[in-house]
N, C-alpha and C positions, 0 to 999 in steps of 0.2 A: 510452482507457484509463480504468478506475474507479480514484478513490481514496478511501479509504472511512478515517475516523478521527473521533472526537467531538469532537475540541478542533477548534473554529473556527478558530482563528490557524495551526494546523497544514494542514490543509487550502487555508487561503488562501494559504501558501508555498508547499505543494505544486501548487497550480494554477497560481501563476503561472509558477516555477518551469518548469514538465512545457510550460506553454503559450508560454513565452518558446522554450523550446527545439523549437517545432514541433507538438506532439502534439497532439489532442483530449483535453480532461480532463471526467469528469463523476466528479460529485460523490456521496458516501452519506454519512450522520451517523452511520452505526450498521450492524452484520453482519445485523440483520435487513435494510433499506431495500438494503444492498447485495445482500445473498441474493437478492431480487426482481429487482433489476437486472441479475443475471450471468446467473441463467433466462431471462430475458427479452430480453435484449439481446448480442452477440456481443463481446467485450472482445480487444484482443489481450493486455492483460495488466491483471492486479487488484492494486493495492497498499494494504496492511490491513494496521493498527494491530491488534498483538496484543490490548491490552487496551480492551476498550471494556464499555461496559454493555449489559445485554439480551442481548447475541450477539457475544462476542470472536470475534475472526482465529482461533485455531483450532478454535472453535466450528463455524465458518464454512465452514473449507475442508473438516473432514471433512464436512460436511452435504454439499459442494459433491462433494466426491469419492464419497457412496453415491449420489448423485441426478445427476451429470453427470460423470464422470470427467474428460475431455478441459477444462471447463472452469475444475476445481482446480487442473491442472497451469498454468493463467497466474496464479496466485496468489504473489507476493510480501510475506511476511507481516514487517512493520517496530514497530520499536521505537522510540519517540525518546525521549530523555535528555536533559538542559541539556546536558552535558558534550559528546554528538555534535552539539549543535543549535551550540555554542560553535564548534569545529573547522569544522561546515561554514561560518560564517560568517566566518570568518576565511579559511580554505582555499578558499572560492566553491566547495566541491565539495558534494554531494550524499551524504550518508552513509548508508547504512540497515543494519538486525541483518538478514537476511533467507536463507535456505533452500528448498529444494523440500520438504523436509519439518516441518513444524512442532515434531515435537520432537527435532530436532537442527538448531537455530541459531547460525549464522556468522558472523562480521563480514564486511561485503565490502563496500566505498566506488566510488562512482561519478563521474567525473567530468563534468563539463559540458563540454558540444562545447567552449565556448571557452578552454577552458584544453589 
């Protein structure tokens, strides 16, 4: 899976996180570095930080959706907050804002296998 977000310490959660639980994780700093990657490389699913610089999450996924359709649709587009970063650590759940479509976004929290 890509996870793509500019805050370092965000990314480094999400890595370890995604990797404790199984998964392959590879990294983007930015919606450009990720655009190159999702072209390039077969993802089963993209998770991306609405706002970033150069090329926010839905900068991104439309680019992604006129130039590869099938590959927007693994696009999970996240927000993070103190307040949801506060809950998942207390909760050990995984929270994210996230939608199939970018401008109608949802709450919907994820748990961890272990819980």
């Amino acid at each position: 899976m890509l996870v793509v977000d500019d805050e370092p310490h965000i990314l480094h959660y999400m890595q370890a996180t995604l990797e404790s639980w199984g998964h392959e994780v590879v990294l983007a700093h930015d919606g450009s570095q990720a655009l190159k990657r999702a072209l390039m490389q077969p993802f089963d699913i993209i998770i991306c930080d609405l706002r970033m610089p150069r090329l926010g999450g839905r900068e991104m996924f439309h680019t992604l959706a006129r130039m590869h359709p099938t590959v927007a649709d693994r696009i999970i587009l996240q927000r993070a907050t103190r307040s949801a970063a506060t809950r998942c650590n207390s909760s050990k759940s995984w929270a994210v804002h996230s939608s199939r479509s970018p401008s109608n976004s949802m709450p919907c929290a994820a748990s961890s296998p272990e819980s």
